[in-house]
N, CA and C of each residue as an Amber inpcrd file, in Angstrom:
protein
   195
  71.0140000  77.5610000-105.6200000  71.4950000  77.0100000-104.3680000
  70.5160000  75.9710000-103.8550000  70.6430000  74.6000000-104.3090000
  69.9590000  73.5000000-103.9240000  70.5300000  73.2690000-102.8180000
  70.7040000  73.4770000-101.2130000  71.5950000  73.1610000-100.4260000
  70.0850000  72.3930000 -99.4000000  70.4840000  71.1830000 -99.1960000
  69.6250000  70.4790000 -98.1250000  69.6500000  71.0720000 -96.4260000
  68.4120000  70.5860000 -96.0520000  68.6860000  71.1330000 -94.4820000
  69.8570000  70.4540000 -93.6090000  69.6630000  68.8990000 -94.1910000
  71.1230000  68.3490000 -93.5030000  72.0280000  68.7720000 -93.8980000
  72.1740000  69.2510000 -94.5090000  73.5930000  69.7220000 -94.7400000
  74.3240000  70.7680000 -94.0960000  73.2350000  71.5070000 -93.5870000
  73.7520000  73.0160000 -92.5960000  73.7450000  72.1010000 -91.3030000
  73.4960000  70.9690000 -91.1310000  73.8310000  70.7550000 -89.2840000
  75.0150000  69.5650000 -89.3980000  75.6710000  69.6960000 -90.9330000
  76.9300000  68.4550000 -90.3670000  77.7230000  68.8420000 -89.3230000
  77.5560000  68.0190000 -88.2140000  78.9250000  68.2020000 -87.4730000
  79.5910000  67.3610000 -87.0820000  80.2460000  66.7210000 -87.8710000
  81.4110000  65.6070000 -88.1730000  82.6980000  66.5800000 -87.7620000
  83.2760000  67.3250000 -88.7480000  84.2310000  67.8920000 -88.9100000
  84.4520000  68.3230000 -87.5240000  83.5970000  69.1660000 -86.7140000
  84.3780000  69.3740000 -85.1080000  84.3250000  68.6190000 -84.2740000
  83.8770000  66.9380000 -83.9130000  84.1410000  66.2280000 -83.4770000
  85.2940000  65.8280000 -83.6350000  85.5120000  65.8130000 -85.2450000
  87.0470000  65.4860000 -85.6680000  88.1910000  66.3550000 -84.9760000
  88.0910000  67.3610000 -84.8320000  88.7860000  68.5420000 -85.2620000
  89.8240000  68.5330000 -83.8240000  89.3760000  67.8660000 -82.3560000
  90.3570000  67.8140000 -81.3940000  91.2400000  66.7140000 -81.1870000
  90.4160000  65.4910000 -82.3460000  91.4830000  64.0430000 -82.3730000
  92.3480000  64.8090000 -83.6860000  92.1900000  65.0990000 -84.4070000
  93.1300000  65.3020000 -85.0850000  94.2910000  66.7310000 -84.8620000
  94.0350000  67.0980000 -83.7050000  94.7880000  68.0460000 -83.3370000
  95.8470000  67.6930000 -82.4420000  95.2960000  66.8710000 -81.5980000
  96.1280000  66.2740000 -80.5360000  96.8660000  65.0200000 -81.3090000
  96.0390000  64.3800000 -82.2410000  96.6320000  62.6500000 -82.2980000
  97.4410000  62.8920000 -83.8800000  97.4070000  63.5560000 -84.9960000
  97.5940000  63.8700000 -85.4160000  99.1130000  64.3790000 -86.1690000
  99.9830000  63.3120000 -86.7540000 101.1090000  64.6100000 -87.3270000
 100.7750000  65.2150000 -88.1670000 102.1320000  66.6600000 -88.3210000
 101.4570000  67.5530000 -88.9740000 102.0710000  66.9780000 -90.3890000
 101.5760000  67.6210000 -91.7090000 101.8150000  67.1990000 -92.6100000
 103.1380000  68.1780000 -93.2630000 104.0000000  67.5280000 -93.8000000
 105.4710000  67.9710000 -93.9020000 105.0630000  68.7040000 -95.4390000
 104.4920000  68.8330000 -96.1240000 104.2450000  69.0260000 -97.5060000
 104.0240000  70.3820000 -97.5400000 103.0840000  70.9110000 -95.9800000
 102.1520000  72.0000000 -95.5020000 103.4240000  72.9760000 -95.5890000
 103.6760000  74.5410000 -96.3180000 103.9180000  75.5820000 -95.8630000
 104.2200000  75.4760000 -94.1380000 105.3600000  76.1750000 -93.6850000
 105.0120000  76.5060000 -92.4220000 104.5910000  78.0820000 -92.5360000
 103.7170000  77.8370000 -91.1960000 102.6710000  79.4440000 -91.2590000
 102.6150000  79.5410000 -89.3850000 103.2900000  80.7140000 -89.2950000
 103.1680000  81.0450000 -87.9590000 101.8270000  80.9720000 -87.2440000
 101.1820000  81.9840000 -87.9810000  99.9120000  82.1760000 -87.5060000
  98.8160000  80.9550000 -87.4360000  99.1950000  80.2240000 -88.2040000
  98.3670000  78.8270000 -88.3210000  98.8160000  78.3330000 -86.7320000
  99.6930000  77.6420000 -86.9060000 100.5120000  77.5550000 -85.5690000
  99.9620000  78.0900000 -84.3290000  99.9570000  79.1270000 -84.3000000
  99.6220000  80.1660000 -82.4860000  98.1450000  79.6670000 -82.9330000
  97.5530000  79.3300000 -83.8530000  95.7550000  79.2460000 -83.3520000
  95.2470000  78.0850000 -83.0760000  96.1850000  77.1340000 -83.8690000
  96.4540000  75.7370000 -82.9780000  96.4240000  75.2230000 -81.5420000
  97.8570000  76.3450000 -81.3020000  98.5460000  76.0870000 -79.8830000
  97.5070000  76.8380000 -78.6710000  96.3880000  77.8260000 -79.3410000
  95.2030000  78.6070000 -78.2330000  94.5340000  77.3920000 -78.7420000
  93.8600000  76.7650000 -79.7540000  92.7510000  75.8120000 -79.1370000
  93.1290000  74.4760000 -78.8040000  94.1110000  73.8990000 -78.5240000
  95.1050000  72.9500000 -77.7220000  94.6610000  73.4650000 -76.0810000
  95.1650000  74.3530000 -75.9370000  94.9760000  75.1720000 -74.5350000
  93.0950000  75.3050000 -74.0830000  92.9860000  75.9000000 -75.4830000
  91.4300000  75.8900000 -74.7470000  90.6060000  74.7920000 -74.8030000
  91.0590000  73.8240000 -75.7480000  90.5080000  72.3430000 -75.3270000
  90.4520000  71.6130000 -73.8820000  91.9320000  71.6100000 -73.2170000
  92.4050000  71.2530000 -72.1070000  91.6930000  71.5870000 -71.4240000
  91.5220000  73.4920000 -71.1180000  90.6580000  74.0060000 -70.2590000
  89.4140000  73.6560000 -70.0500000  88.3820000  73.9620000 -71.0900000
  87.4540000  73.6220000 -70.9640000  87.1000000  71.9070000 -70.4010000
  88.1450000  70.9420000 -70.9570000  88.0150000  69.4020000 -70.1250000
  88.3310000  69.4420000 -69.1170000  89.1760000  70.2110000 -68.5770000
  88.9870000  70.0600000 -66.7370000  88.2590000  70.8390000 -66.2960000
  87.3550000  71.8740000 -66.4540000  86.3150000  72.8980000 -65.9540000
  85.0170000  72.0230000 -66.2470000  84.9340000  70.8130000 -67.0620000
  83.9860000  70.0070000 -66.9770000  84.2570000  69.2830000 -65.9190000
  85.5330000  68.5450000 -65.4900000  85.3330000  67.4700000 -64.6340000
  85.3840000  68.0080000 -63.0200000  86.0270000  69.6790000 -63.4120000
  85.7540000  69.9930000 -61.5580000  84.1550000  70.1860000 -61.5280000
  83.1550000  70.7050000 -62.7470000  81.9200000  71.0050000 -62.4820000
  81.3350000  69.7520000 -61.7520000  81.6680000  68.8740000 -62.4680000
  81.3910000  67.5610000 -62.4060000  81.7310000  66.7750000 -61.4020000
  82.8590000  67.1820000 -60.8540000  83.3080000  66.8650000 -58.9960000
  82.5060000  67.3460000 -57.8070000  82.4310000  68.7470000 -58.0170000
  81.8370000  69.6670000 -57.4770000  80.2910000  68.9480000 -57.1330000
  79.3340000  68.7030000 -58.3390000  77.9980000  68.1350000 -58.3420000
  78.1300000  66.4860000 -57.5830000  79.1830000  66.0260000 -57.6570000
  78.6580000  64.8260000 -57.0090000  79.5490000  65.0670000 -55.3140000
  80.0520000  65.9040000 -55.0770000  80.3360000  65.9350000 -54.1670000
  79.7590000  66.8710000 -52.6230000  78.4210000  67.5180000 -53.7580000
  77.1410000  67.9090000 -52.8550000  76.3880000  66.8950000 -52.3740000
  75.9130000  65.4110000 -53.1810000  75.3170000  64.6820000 -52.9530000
  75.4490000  63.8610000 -52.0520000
C-alpha cells in the first residue's frame, strides 16, 4: 500500500457532490433504485437546511453590530 498523504485529503469529490445533485440529470442507463433515491432526496433537504441556518447565523451576527 504505496498510498500518498495527498491522497487521503482529496476533497474534490464533495465539493462536487451538491452541484451535481442539484444541477445534474440523472442518468437514464442507471437501474432505478429506491433507496438510492430517498438518500438523495435527505441530502437535497439537508443541503438546503444547513444553507439557510448559515445565512440566519449570519443575519443574526451582523445584526448585533
Amino acid at each position: 500500500m504505496n498510498v500518498k498523504l495527498k491522497e487521503y485529503f482529496k476533497v474534490g469529490e464533495v465539493f462536487k457532490y451538491p452541484f451535481r445533485l442539484f444541477f445534474e440529470k440523472p442518468d437514464p442507463n442507471k437501474p432505478k433504485n429506491f433507496n438510492l433515491a430517498a438518500m438523495h432526496w435527505i441530502n437535497r433537504i439537508a443541503i438546503i437546511m444547513f444553507l439557510v441556518c448559515v445565512v440566519v447565523i449570519i443575519l443574526r451576527f451582523i445584526s448585533r453590530a
